[in-house]
CHARMM-style PDB file with segment names, atoms N, HN, CA, C and O in Angstrom:
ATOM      1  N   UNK     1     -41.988  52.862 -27.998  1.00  0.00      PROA
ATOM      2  CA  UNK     1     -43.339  53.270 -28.352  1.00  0.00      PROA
ATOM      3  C   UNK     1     -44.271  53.030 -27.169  1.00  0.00      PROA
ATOM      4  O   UNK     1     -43.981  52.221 -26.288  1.00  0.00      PROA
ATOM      5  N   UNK     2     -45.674  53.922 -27.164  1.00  0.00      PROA
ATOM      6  HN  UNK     2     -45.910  54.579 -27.880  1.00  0.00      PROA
ATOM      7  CA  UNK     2     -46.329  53.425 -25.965  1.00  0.00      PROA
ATOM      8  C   UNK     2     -47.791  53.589 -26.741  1.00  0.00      PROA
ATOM      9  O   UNK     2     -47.929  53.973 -27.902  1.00  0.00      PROA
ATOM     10  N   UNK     3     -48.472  53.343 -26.147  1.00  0.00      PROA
ATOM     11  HN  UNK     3     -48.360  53.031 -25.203  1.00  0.00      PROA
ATOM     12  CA  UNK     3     -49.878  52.854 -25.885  1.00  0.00      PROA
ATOM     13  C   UNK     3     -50.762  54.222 -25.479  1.00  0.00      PROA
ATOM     14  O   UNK     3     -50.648  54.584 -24.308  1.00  0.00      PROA
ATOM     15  N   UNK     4     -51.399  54.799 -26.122  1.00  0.00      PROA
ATOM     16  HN  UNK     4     -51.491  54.505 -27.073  1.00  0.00      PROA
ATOM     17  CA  UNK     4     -51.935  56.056 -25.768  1.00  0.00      PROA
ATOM     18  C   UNK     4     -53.301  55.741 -25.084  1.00  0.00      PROA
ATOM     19  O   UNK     4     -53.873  54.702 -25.414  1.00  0.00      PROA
ATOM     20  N   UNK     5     -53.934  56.665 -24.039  1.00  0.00      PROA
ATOM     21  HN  UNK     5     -53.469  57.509 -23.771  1.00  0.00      PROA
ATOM     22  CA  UNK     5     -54.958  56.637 -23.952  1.00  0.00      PROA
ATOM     23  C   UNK     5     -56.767  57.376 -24.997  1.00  0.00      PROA
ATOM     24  O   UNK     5     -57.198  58.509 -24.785  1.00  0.00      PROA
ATOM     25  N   UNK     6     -57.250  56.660 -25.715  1.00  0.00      PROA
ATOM     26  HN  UNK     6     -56.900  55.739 -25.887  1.00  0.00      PROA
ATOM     27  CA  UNK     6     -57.859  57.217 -26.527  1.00  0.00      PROA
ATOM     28  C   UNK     6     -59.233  57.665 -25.514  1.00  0.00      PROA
ATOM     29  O   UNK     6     -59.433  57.015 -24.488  1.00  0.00      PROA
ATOM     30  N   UNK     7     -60.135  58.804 -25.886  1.00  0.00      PROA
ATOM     31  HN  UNK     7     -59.973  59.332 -26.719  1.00  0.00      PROA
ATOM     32  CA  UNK     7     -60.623  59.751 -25.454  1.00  0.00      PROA
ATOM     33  C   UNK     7     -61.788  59.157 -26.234  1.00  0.00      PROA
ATOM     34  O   UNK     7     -61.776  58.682 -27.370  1.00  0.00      PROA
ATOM     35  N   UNK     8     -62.626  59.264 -25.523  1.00  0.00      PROA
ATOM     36  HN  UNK     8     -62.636  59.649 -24.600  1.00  0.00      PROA
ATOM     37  CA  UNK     8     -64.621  58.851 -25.507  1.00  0.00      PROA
ATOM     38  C   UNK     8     -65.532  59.840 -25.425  1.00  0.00      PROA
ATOM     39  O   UNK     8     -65.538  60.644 -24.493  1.00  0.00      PROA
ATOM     40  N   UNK     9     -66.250  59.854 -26.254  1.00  0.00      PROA
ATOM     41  HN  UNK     9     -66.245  59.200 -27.012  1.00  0.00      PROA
ATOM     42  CA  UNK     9     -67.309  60.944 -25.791  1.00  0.00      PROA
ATOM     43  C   UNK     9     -68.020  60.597 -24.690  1.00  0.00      PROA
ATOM     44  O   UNK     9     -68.346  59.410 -24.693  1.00  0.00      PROA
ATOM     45  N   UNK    10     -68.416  61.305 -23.633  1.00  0.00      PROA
ATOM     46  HN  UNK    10     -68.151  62.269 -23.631  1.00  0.00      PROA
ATOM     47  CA  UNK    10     -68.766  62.743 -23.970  1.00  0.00      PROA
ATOM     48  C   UNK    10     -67.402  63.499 -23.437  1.00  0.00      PROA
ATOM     49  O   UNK    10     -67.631  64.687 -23.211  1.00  0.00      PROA
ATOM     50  N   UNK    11     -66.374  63.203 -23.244  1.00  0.00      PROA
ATOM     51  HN  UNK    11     -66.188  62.238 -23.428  1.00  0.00      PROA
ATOM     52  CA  UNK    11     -64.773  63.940 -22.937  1.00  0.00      PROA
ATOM     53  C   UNK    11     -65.031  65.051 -24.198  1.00  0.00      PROA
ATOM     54  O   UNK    11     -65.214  65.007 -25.415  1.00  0.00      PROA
ATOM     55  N   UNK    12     -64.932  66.034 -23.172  1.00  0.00      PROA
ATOM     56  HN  UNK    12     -64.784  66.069 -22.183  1.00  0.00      PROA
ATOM     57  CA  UNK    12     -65.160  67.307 -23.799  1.00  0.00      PROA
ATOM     58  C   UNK    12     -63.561  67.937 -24.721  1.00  0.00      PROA
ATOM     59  O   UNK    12     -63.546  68.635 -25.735  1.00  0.00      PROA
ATOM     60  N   UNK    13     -62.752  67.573 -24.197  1.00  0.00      PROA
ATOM     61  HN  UNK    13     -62.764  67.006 -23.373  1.00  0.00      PROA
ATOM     62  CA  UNK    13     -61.560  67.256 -24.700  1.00  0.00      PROA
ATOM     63  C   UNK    13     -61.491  67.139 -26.169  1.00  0.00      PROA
ATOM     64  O   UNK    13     -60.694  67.835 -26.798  1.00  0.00      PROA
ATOM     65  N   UNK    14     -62.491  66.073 -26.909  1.00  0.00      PROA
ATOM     66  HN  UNK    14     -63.138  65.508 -26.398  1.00  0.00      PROA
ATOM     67  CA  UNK    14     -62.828  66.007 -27.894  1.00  0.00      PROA
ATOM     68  C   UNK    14     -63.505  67.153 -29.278  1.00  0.00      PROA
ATOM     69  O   UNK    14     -63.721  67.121 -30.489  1.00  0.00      PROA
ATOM     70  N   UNK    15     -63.586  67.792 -28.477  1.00  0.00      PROA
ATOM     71  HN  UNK    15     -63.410  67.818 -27.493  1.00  0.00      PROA
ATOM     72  CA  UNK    15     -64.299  69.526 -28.667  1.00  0.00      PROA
ATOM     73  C   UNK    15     -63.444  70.242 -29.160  1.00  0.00      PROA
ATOM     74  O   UNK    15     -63.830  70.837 -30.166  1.00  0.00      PROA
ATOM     75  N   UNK    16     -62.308  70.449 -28.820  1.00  0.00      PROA
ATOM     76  HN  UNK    16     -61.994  69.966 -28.003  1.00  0.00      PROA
ATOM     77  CA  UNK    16     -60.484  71.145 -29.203  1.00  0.00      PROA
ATOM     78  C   UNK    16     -60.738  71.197 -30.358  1.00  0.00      PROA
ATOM     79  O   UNK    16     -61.498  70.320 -30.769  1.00  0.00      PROA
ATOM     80  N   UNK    17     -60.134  72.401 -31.526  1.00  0.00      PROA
ATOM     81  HN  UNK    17     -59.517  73.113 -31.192  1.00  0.00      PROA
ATOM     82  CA  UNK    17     -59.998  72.143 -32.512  1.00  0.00      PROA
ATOM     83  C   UNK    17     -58.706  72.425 -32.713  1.00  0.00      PROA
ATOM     84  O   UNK    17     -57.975  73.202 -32.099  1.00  0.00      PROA
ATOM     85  N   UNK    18     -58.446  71.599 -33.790  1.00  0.00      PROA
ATOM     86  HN  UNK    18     -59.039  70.968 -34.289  1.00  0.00      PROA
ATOM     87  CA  UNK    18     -57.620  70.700 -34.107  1.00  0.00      PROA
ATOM     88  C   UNK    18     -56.432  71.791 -34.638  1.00  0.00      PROA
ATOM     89  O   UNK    18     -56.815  72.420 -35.625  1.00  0.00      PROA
ATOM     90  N   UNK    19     -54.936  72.171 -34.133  1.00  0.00      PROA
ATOM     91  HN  UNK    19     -54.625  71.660 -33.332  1.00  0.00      PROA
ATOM     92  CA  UNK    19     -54.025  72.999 -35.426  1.00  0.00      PROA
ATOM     93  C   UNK    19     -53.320  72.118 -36.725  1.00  0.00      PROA
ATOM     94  O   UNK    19     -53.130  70.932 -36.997  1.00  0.00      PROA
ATOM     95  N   UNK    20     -53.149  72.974 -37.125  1.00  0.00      PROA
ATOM     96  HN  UNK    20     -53.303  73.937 -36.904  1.00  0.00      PROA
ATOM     97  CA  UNK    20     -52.529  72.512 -38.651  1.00  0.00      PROA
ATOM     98  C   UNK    20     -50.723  71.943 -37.989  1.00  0.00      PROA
ATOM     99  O   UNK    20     -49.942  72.337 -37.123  1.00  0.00      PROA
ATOM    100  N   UNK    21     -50.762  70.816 -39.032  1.00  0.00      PROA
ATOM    101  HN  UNK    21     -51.397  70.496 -39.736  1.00  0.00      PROA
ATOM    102  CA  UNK    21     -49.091  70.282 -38.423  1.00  0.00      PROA
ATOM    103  C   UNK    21     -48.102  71.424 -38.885  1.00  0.00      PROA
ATOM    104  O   UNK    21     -48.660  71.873 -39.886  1.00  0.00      PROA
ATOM    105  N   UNK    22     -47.312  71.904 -38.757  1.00  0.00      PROA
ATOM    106  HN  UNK    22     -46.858  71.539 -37.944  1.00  0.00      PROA
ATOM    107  CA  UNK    22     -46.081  72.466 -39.484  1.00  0.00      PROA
ATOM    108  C   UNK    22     -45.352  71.926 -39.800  1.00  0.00      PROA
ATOM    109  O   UNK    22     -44.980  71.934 -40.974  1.00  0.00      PROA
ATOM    110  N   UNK    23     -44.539  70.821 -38.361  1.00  0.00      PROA
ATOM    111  HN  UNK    23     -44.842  70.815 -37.407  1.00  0.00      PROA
ATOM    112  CA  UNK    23     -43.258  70.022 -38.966  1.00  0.00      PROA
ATOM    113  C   UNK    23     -43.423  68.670 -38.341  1.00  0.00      PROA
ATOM    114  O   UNK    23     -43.593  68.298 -37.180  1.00  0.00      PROA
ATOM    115  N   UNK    24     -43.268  67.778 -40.027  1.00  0.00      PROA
ATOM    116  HN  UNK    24     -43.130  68.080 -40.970  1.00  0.00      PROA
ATOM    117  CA  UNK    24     -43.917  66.430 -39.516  1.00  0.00      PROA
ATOM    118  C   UNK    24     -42.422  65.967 -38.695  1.00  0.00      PROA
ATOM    119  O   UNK    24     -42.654  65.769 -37.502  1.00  0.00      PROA
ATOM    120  N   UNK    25     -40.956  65.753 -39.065  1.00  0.00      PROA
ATOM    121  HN  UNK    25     -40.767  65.914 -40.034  1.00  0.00      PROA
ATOM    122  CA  UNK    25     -40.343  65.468 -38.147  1.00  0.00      PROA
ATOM    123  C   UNK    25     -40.472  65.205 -36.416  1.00  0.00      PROA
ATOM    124  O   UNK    25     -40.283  64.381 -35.522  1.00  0.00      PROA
ATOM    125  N   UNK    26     -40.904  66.469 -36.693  1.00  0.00      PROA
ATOM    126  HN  UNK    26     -41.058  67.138 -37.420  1.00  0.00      PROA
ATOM    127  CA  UNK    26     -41.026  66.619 -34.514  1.00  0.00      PROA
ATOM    128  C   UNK    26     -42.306  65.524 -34.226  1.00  0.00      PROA
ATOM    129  O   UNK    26     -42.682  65.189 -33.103  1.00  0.00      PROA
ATOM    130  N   UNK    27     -43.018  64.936 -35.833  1.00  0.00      PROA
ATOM    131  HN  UNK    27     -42.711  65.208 -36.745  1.00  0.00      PROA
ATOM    132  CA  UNK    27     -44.221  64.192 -35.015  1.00  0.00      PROA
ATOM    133  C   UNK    27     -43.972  62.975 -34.988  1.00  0.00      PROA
ATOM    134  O   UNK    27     -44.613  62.331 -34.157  1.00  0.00      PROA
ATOM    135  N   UNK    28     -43.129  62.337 -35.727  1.00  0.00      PROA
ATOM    136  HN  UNK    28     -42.608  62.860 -36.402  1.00  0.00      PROA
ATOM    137  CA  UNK    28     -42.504  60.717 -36.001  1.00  0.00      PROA
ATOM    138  C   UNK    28     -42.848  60.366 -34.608  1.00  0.00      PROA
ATOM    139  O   UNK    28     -43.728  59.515 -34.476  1.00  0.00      PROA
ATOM    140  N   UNK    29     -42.369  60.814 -33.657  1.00  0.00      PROA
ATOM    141  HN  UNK    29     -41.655  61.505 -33.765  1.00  0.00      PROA
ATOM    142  CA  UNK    29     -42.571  59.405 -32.441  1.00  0.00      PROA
ATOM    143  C   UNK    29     -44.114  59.474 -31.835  1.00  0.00      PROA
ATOM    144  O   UNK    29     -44.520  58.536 -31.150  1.00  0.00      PROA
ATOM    145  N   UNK    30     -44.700  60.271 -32.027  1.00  0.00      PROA
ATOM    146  HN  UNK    30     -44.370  61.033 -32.584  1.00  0.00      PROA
ATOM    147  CA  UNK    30     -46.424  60.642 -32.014  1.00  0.00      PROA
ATOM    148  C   UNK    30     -46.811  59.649 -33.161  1.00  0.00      PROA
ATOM    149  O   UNK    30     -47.639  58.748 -33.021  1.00  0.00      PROA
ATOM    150  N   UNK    31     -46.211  59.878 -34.155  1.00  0.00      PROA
ATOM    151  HN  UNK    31     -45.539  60.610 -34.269  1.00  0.00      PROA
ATOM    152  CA  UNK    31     -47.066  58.861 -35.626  1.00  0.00      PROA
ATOM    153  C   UNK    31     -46.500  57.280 -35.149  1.00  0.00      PROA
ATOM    154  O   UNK    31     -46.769  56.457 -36.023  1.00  0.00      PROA
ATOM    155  N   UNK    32     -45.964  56.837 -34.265  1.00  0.00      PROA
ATOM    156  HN  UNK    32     -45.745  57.506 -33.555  1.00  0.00      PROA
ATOM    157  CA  UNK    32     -45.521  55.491 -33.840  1.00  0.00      PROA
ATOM    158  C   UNK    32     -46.679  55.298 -32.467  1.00  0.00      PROA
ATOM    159  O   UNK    32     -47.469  54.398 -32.183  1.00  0.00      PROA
ATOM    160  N   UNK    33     -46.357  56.514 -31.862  1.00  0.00      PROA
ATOM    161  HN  UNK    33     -45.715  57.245 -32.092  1.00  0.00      PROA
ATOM    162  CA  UNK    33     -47.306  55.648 -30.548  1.00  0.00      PROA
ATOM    163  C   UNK    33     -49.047  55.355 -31.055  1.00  0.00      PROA
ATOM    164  O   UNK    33     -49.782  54.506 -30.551  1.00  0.00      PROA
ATOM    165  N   UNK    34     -49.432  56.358 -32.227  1.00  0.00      PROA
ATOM    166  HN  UNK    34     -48.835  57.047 -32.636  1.00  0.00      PROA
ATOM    167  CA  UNK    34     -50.954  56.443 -32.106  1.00  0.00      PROA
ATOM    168  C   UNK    34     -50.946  54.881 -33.727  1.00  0.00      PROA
ATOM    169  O   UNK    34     -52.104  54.534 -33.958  1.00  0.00      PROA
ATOM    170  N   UNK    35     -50.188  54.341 -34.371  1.00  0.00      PROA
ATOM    171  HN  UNK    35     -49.247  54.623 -34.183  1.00  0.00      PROA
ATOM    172  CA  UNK    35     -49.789  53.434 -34.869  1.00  0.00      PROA
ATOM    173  C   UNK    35     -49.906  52.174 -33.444  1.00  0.00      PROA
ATOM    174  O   UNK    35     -50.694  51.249 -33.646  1.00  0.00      PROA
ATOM    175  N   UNK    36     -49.365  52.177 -32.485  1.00  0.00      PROA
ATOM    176  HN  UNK    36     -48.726  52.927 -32.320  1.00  0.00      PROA
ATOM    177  CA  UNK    36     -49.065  51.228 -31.943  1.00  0.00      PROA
ATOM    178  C   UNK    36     -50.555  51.358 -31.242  1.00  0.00      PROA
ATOM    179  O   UNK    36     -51.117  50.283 -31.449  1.00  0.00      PROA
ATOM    180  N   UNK    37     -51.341  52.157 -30.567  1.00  0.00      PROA
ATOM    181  HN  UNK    37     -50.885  53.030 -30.399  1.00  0.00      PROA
ATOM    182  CA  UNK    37     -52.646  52.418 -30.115  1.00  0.00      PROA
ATOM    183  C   UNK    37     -53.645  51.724 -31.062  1.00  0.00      PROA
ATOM    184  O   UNK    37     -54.336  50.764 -30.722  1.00  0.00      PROA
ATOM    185  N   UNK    38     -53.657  52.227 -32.132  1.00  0.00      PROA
ATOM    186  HN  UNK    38     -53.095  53.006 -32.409  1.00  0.00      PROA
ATOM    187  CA  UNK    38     -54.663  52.024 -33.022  1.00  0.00      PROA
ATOM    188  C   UNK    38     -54.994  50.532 -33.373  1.00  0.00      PROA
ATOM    189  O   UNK    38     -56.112  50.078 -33.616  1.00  0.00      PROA
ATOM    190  N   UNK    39     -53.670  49.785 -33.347  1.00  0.00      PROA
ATOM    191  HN  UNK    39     -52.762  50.153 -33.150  1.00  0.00      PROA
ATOM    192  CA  UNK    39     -53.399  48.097 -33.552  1.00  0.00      PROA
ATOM    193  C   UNK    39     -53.879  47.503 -32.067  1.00  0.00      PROA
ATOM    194  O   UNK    39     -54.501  46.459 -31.868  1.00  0.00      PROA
ATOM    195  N   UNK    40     -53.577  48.126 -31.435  1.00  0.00      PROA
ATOM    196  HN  UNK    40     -53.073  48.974 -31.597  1.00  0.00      PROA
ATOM    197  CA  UNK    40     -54.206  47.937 -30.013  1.00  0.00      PROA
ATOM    198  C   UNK    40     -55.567  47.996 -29.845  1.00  0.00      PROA
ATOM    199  O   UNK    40     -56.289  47.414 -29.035  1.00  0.00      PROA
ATOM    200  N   UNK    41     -55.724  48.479 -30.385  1.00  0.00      PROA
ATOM    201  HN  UNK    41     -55.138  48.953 -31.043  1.00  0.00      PROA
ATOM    202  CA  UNK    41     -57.290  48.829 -30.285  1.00  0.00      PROA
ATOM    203  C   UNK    41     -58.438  48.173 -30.168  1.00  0.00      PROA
ATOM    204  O   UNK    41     -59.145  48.184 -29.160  1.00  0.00      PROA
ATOM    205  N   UNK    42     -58.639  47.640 -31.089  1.00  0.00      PROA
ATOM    206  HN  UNK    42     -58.065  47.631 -31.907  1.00  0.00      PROA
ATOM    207  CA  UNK    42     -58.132  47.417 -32.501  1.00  0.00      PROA
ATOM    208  C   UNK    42     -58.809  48.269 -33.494  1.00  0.00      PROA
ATOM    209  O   UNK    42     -60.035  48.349 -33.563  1.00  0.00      PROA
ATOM    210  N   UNK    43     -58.087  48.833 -34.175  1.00  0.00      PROA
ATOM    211  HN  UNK    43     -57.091  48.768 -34.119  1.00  0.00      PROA
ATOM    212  CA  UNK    43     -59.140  49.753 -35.305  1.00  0.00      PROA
ATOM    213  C   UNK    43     -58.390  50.042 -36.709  1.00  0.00      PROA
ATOM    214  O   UNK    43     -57.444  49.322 -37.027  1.00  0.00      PROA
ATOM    215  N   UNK    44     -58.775  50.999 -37.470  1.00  0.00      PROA
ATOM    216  HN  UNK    44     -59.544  51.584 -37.211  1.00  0.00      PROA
ATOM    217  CA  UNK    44     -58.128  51.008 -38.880  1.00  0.00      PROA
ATOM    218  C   UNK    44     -57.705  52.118 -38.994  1.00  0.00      PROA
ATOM    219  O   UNK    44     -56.959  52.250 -39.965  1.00  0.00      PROA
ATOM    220  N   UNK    45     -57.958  53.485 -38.071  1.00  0.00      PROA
ATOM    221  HN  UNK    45     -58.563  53.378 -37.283  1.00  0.00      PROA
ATOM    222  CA  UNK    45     -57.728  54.228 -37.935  1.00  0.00      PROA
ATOM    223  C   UNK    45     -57.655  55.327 -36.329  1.00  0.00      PROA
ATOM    224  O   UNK    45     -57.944  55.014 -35.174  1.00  0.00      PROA
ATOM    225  N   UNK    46     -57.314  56.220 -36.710  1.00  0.00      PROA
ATOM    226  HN  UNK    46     -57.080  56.474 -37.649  1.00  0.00      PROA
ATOM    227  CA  UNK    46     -56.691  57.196 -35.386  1.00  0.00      PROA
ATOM    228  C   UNK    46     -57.063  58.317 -35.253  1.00  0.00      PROA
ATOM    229  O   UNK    46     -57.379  57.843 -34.162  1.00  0.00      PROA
ATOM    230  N   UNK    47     -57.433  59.598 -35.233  1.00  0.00      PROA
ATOM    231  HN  UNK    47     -57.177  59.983 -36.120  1.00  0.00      PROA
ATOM    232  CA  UNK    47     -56.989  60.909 -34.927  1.00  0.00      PROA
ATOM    233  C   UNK    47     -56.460  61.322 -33.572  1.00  0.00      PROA
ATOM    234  O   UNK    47     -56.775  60.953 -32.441  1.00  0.00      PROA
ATOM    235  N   UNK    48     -55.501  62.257 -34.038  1.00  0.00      PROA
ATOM    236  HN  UNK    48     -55.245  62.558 -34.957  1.00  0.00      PROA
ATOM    237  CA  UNK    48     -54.932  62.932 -32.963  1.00  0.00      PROA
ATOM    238  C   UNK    48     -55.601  62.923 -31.729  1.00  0.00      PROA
ATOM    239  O   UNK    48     -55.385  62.356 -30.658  1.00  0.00      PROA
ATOM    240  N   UNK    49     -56.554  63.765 -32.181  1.00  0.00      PROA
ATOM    241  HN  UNK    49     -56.730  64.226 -33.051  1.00  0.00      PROA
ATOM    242  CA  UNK    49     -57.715  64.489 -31.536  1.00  0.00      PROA
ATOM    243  C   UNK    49     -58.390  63.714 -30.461  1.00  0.00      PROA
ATOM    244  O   UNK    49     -58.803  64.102 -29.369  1.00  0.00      PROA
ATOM    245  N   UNK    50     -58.418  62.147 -31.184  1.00  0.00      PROA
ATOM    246  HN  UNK    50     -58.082  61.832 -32.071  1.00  0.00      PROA
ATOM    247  CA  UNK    50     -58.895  61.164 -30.075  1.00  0.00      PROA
ATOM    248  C   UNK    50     -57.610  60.673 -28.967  1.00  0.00      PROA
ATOM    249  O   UNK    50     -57.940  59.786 -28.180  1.00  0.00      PROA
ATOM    250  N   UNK    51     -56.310  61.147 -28.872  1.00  0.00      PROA
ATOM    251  HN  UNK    51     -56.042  61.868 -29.512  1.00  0.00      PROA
ATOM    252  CA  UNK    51     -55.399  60.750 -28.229  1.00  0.00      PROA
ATOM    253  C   UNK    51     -54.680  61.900 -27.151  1.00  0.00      PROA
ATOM    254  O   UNK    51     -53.698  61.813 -26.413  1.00  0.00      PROA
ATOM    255  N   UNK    52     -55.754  63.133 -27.456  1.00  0.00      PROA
ATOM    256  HN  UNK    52     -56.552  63.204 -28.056  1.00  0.00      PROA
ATOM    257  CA  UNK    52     -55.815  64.486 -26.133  1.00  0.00      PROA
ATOM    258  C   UNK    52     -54.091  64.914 -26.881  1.00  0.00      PROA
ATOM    259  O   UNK    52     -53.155  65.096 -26.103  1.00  0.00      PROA
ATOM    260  N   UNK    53     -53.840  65.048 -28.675  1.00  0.00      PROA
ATOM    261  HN  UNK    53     -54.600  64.901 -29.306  1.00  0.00      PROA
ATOM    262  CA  UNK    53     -53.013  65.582 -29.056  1.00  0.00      PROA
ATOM    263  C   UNK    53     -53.820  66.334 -29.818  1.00  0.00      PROA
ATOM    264  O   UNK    53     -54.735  65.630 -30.245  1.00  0.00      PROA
ATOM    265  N   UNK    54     -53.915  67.697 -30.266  1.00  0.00      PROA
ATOM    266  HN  UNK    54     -53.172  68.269 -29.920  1.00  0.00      PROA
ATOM    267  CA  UNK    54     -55.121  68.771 -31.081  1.00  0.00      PROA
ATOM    268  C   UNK    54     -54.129  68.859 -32.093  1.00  0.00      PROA
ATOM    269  O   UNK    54     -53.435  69.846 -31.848  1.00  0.00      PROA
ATOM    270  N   UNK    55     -53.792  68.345 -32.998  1.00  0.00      PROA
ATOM    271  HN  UNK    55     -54.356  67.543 -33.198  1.00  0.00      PROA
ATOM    272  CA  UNK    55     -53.065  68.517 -34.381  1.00  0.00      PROA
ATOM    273  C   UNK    55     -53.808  68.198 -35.433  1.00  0.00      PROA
ATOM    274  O   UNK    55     -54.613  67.439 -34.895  1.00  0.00      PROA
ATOM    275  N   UNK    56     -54.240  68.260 -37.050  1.00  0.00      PROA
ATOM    276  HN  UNK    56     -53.586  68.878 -37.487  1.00  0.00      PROA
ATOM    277  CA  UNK    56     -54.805  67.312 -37.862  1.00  0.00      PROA
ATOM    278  C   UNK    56     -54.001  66.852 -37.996  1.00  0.00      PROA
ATOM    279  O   UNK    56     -53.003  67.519 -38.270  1.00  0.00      PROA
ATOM    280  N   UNK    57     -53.910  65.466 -37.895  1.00  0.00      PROA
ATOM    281  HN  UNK    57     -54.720  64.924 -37.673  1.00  0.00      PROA
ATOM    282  CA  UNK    57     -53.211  64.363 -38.367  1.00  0.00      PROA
ATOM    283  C   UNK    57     -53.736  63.119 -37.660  1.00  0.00      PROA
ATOM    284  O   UNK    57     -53.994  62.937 -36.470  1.00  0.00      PROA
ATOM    285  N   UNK    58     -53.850  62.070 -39.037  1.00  0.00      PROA
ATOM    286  HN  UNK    58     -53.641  62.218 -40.004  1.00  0.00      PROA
ATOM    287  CA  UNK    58     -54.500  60.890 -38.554  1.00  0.00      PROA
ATOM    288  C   UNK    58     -53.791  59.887 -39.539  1.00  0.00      PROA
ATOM    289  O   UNK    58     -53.341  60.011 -40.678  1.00  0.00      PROA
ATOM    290  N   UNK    59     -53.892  58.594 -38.434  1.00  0.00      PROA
ATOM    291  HN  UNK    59     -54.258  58.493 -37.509  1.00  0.00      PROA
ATOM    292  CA  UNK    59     -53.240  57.405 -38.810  1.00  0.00      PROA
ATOM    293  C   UNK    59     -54.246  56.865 -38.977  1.00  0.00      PROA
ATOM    294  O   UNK    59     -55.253  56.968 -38.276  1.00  0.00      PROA
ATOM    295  N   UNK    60     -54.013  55.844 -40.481  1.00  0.00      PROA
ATOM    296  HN  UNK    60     -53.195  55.759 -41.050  1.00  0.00      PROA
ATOM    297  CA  UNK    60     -54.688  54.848 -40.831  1.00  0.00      PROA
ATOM    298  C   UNK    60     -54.202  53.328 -41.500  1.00  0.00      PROA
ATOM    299  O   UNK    60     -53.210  53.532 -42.199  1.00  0.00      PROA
ATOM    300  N   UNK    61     -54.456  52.380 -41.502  1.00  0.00      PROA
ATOM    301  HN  UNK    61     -55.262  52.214 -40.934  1.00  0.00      PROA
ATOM    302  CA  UNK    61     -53.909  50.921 -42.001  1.00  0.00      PROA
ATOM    303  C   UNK    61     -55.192  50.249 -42.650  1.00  0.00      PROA
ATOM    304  O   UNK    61     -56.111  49.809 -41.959  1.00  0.00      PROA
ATOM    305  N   UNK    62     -55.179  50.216 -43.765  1.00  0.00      PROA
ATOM    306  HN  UNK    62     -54.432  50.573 -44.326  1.00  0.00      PROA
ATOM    307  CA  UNK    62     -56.296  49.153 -44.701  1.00  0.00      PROA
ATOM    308  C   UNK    62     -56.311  48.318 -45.119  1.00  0.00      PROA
ATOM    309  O   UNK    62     -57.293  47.769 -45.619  1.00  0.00      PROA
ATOM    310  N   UNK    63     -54.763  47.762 -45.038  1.00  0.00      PROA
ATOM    311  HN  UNK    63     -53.965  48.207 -44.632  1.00  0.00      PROA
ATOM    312  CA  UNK    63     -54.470  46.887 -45.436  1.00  0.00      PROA
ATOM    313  C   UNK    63     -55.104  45.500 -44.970  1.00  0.00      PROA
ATOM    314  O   UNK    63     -55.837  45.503 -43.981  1.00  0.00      PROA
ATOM    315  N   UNK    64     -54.836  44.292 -45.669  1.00  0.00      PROA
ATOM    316  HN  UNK    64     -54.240  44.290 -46.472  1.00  0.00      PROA
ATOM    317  CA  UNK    64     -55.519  43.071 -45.264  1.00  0.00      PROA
ATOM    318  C   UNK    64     -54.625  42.751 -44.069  1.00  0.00      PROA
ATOM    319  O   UNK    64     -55.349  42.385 -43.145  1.00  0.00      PROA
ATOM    320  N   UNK    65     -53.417  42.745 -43.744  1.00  0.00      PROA
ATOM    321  HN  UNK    65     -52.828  43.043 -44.495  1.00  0.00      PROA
ATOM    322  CA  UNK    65     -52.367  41.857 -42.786  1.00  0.00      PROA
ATOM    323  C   UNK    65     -51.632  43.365 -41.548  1.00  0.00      PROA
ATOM    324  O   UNK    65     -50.660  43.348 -40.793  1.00  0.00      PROA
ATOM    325  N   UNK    66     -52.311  44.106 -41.755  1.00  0.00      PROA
ATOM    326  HN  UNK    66     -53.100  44.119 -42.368  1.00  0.00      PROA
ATOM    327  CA  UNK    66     -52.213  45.439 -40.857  1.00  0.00      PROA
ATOM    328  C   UNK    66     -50.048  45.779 -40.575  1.00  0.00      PROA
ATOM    329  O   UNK    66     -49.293  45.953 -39.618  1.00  0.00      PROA
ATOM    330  N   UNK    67     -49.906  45.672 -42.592  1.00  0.00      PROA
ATOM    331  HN  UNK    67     -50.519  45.531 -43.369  1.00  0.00      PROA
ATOM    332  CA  UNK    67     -48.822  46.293 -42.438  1.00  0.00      PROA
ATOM    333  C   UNK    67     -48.543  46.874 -43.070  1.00  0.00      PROA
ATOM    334  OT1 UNK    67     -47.484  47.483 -42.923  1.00  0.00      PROA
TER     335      UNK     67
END
């Protein structure tokens, strides 16, 4: 797993709109790195969109013990 770089406004990058997933398979190791980012972060949540990947799909953890 790695450590993504997350994207700040004003990174226009952020602007992209976003495609629809088709096949979540091909995204499993994307749904691990922006998982491992997000704990990094530290935050409760993710979008793609903030990781310069244009897909909808977003990771989130609410839990009390972030598992």
């Amino acid at each position: 797993m790695a450590i993504l770089e997350i994207l700040t406004l004003p990174d226009p990058r952020l602007s992209k709109k976003a495609r629809p997933v088709t096949e979540v398979d091909a995204i499993q190791p994307l749904i691990e790195d922006m998982l491992e980012t997000m704990y990094e972060a530290p935050g409760i949540g993710l979008a793609a969109s903030q990781v310069d990947r244009h897909i909808q799909l977003i990771v989130m953890d609410l839990s009390e013990h972030k598992d």
